[in-house]
C-alpha positions as CSV (number, residue, x, y, z in Angstrom):
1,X,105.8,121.2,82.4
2,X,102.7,120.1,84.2
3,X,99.3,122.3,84.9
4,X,97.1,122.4,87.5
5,X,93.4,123.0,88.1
6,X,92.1,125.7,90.6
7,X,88.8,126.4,91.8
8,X,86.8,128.4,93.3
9,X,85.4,126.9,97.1
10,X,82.4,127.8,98.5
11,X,83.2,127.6,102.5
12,X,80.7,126.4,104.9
13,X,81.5,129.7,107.1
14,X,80.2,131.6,103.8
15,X,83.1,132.7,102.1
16,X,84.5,131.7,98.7
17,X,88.1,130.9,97.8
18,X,90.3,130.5,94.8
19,X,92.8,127.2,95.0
20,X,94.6,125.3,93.5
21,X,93.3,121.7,93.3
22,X,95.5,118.3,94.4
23,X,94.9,115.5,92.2
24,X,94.9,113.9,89.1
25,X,92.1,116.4,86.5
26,X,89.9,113.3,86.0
27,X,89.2,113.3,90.0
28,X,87.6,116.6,90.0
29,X,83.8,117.5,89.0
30,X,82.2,120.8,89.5
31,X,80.2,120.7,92.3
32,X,81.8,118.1,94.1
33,X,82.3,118.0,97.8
34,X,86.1,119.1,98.4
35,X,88.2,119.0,101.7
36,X,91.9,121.1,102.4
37,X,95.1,119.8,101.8
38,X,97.8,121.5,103.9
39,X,101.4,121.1,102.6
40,X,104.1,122.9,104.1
41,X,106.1,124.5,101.1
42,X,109.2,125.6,103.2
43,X,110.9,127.2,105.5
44,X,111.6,131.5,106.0
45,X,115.0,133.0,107.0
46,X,113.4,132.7,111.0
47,X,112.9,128.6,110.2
48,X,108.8,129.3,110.6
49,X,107.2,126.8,107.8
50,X,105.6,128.3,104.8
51,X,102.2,126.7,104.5
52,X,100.1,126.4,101.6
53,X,96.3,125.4,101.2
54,X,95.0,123.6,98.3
55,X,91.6,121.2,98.0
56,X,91.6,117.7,96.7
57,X,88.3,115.2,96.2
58,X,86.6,114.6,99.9
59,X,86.9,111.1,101.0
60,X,83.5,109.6,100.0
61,X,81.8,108.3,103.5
62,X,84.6,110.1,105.4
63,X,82.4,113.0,108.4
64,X,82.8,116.2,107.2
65,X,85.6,117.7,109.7
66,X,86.4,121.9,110.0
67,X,88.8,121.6,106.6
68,X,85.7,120.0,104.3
69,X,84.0,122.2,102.0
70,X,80.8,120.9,100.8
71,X,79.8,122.5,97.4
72,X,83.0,122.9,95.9
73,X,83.4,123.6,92.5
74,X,86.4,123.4,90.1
């Protein structure tokens, strides 16, 4: 069975967050800038999708949008 990382995000807005992380261990570094990765997980008994949040590495040169999180550390 494979692991995962998690983290813990500073937010721009202030707070910080526990997640896990998306990518391959080797990507991550603590203090490196992160960005949200939405994946929709499933679907409840009302078919509304079950979304989940996790961060992968930030897109180096990419503008920071409303999901980045500058700081980030795993």
């Amino acid at each position: 069975m494979a692991g995962y990382g998690v983290a813990q995000v500073d937010l721009p807005e202030g707070p910080r967050v526990q997640s896990i992380l998306f990518g391959d261990p080797d990507e991550f570094a603590i203090g490196m800038d992160v960005e949200i990765d939405l994946e929709t997980l499933r679907q409840n008994k009302d078919g509304d999708d079950v979304v989940i949040y996790r961060f992968r590495p930030a897109h180096v040169g990419a503008a920071a949008g409303p999901g980045s999180a500058p700081g980030g550390s795993s």
